[in-house]
C-alpha positions, 0 to 999 in steps of 0.5 A: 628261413627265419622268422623275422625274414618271413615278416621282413618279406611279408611286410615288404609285399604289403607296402608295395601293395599298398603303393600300387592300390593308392596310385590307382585311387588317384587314377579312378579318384575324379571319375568314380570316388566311391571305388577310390573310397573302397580302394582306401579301405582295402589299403588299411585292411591290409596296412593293419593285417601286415602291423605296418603304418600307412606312409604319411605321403598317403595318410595326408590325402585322405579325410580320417572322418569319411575315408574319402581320398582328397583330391585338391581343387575336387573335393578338398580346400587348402589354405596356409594359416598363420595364426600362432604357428604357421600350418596348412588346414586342409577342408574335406567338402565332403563332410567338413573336417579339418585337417592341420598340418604343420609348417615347420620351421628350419632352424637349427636348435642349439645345444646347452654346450653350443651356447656356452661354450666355455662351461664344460658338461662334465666335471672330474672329481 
């Protein structure tokens, strides 16, 4: 076996790990926040030791200054904002730190030769 197959395999053990340890931190979440805050610390541990990145499904449920899981309604507040660009704030009511995503918006950007259609982008000489 080479290598990159090793890592490949290895890495790939990591992510299913980490799945299974962040679906049984949801599970435990309301009944015993402490664990589901150990729970989410094994899950990075793991996440740095394999050098892959936590999925941004599970990164956006927990709080980056307090490491708690965010259960909505529990121990989080969720508001959309509009204010300059539309977002969601996302409040940890644990410790108070703010969250922000982003709501982007689904148009289509146009490229320089969709909008002028007629100018042709290269030139023969």
């Amino acid at each position: 076996m080479k290598n990159t197959q090793k890592t490949f395999g290895t890495k790939q053990i990591a992510q299913q790990r980490i799945d299974i340890i962040f679906k049984q931190a949801d599970l435990i979440g309301k009944t015993d926040p402490t664990l589901a805050t150990e729970y989410i610390k094994i899950a990075q541990k793991i996440a740095m030791a394999a050098r892959i990145p936590i999925p941004q499904k599970y990164k956006q449920r927990v709080c980056k200054h307090c490491k708690t899981l965010l259960i909505t309604g529990y121990n989080n507040r969720v508001r959309i904002q509009q204010k300059r660009e539309p977002h969601i704030v996302v409040t940890c009511l644990n410790c108070g730190y703010h969250l922000r995503i982003l709501i982007k918006n689904k148009k289509k950007e146009r490229t320089k030769n969709e909008q002028n259609p007629n100018i042709p982008h290269e030139t023969t000489r």
